[in-house]
Each structure stands twice: as structure tokens, then as C-alpha cells.
C-alpha positions as a Markdown table, in Angstrom:
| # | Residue | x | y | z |
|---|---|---|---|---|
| 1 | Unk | 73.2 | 59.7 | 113.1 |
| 2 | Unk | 76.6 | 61.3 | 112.4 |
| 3 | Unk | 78.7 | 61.5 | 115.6 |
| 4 | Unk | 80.2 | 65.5 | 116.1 |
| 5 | Unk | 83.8 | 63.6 | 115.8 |
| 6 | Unk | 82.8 | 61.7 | 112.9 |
| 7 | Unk | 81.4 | 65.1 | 111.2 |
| 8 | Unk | 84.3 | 66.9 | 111.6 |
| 9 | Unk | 86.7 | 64.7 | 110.8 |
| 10 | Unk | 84.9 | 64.2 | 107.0 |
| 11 | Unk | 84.9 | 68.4 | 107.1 |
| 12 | Unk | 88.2 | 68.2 | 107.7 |
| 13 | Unk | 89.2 | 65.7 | 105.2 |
| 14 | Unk | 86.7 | 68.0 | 102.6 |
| 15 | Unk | 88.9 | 71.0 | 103.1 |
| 16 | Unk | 92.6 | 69.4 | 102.7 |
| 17 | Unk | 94.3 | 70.2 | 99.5 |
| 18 | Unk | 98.2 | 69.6 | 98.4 |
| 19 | Unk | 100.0 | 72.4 | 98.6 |
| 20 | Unk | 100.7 | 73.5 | 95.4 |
| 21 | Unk | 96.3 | 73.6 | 95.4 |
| 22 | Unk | 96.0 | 76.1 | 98.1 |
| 23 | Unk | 98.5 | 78.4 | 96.4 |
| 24 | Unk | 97.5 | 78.2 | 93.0 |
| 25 | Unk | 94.8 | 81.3 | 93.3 |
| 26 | Unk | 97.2 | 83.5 | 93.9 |
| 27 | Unk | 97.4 | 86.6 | 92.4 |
| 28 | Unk | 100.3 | 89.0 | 91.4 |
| 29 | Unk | 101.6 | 91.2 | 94.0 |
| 30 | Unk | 99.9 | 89.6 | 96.6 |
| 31 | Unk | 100.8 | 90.5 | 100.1 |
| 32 | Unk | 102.8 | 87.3 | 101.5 |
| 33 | Unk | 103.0 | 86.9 | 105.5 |
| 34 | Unk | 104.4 | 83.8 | 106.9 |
| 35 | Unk | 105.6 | 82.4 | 110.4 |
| 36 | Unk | 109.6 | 81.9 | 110.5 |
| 37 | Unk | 112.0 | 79.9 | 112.4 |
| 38 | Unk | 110.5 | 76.8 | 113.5 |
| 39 | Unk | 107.1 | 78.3 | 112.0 |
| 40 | Unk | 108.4 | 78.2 | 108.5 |
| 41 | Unk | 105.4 | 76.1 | 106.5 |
| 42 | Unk | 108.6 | 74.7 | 104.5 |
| 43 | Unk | 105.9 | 72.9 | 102.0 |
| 44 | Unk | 103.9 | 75.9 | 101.2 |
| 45 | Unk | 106.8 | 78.6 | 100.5 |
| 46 | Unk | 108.0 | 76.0 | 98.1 |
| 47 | Unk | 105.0 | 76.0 | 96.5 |
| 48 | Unk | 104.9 | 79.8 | 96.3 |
| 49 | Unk | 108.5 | 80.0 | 95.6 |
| 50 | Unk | 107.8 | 77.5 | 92.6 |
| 51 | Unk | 104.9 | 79.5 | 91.0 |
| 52 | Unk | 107.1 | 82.7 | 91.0 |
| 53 | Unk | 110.2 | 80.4 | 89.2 |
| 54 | Unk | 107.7 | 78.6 | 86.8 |
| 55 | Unk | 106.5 | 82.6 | 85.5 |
| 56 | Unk | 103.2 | 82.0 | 86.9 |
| 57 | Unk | 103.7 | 85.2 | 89.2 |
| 58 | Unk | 106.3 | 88.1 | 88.3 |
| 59 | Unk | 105.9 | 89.9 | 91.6 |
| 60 | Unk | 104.7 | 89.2 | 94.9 |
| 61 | Unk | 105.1 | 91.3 | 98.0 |
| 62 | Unk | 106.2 | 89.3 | 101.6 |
| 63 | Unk | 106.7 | 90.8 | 105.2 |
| 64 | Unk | 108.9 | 88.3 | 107.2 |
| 65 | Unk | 111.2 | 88.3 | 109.8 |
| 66 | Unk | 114.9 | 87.1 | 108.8 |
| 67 | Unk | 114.3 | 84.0 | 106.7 |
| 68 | Unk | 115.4 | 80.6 | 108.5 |
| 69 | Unk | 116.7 | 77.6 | 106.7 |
| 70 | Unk | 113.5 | 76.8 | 104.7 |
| 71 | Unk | 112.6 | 80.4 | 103.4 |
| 72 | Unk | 116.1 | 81.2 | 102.9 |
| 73 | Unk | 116.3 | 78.3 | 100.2 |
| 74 | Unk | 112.4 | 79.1 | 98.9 |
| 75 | Unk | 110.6 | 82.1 | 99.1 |
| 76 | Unk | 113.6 | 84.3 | 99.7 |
| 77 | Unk | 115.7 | 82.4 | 97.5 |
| 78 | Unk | 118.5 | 84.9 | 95.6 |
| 79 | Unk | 117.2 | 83.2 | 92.3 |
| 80 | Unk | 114.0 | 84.8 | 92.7 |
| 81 | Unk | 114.9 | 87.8 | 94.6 |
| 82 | Unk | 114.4 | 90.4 | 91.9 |
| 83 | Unk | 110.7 | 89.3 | 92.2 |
| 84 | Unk | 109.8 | 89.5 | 95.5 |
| 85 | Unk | 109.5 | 93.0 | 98.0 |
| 86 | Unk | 110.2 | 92.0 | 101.0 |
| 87 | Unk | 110.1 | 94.0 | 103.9 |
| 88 | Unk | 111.1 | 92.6 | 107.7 |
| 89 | Unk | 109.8 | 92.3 | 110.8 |
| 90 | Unk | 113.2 | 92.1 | 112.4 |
| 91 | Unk | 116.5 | 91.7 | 111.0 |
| 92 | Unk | 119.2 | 90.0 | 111.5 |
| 93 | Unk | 123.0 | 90.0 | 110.9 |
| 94 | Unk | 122.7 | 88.6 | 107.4 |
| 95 | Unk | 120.3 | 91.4 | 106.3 |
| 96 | Unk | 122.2 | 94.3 | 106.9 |
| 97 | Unk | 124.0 | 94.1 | 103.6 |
| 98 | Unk | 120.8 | 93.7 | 101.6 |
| 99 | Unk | 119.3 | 96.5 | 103.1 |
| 100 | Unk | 122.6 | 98.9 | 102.5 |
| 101 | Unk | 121.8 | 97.5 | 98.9 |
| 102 | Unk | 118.3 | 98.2 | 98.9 |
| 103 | Unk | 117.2 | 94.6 | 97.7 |
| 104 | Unk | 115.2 | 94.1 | 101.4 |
| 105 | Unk | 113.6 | 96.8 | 103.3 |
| 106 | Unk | 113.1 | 97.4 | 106.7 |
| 107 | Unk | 109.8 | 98.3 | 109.1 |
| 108 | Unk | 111.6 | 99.7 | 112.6 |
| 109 | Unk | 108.6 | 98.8 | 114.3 |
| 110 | Unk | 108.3 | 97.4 | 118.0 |
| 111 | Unk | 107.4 | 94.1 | 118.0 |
| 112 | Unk | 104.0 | 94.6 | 120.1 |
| 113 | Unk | 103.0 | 97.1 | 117.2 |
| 114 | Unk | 103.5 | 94.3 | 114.4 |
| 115 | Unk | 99.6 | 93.3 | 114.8 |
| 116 | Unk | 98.1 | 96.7 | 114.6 |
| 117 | Unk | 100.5 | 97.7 | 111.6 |
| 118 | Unk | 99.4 | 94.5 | 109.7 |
| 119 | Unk | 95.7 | 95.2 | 110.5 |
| 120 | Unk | 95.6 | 98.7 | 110.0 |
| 121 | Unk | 97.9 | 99.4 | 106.9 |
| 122 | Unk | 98.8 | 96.1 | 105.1 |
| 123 | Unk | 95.8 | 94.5 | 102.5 |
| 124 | Unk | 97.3 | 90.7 | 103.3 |
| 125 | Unk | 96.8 | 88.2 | 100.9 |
| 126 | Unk | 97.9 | 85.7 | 101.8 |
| 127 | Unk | 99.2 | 84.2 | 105.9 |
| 128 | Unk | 100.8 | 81.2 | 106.3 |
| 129 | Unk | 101.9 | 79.2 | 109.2 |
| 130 | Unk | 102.3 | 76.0 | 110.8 |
């Protein structure tokens, strides 16, 4: 017999895919959330990032706060910026001159909203996280 911590470790092992694998299904426009700062899943907006520069997505849709080192170069890379929406949580100093240029947008929100807003009005596709 199959001890529990035996079990789960081969479920676990069943589940783990690359990253580029547990992006590939998605879809244009998809709704993109993802942790930032040290939350950033650096692998997997890289992934993302690189499906929207290879053509395989023209538009996809991401609610973050202000992008940290990893997101900054990725996901919310100026190379890609005409294909992504993105819309923040919170913003910082280095988003107020994209938002005067309407090329990010804005959700004046308080942050203890942010859960209720996300389950009541956004259709996410996609949450990632470390």
C-alpha cells in the first residue's frame, strides 16, 4: 500500500509542467492577474510575455500593481506595450506619465475592495503567483 506522502508526492510530480506548458492554452484577451514585488512568478510572465512577442497572442488584458524588476522587463515590457491593457492596483511614481498618456489605466480602488472588485466584475483568466 501507497503511503499518503508517497501518493501525493507522485500527484504532485503528475501535475508539474515547464512554464511555457502551463501558458500555452491561453487565449486572446485573457484577463492576466499576477502577484508583484517579491511575488513576481519571474518564469511565468516570461513565458506570457514571450507568447505575445512570438504573435501567438495580439492582446491580452493584465491588472497589476506597479511592475517590479521582473514584470517591468516581461509582461510589461515597452516592446510589447501596445498589446497589453493594463490596468493597476496601485501606482507608483513611474506610472504617472503613462497614465497622463493613456497607455496604463488606473482602478482608484481601496485596497481592502481589490478582492470583491476582482470577484464581482473581472472574468480572470488567468492568476499567477509565487
Amino acid at each position: 500500500m501507497m503511503s499518503t506522502v508517497d501518493r501525493l508526492r507522485d500527484e504532485y510530480a503528475s501535475k508539474l509542467r515547464t512554464p511555457d506548458d502551463a501558458v500555452s492554452k491561453i487565449a486572446n484577451d485573457t484577463l492576466v492577474i499576477f502577484g508583484t514585488g517579491m511575488s513576481e512568478p519571474q518564469l511565468l510572465l516570461w513565458s506570457v510575455s514571450n507568447l505575445v512577442r512570438d504573435a501567438k497572442l495580439e492582446k491580452l488584458r493584465v491588472f497589476c500593481g506597479p511592475p517590479a524588476y521582473y514584470a517591468a522587463d516581461s509582461l510589461c515590457g515597452s516592446d510589447i506595450a501596445h498589446k497589453i491593457e493594463r490596468v493597476l492596483q496601485f501606482v507608483s511614481v513611474n506610472e504617472h506619465e503613462a497614465i497622463r498618456n493613456n497607455t496604463v489605466s488606473y482602478l482608484p480602488h481601496q485596497f481592502h475592495q481589490i478582492p470583491r472588485i476582482i470577484e464581482e466584475t473581472m472574468d480572470v483568466g488567468l492568476a499567477i503567483t509565487t
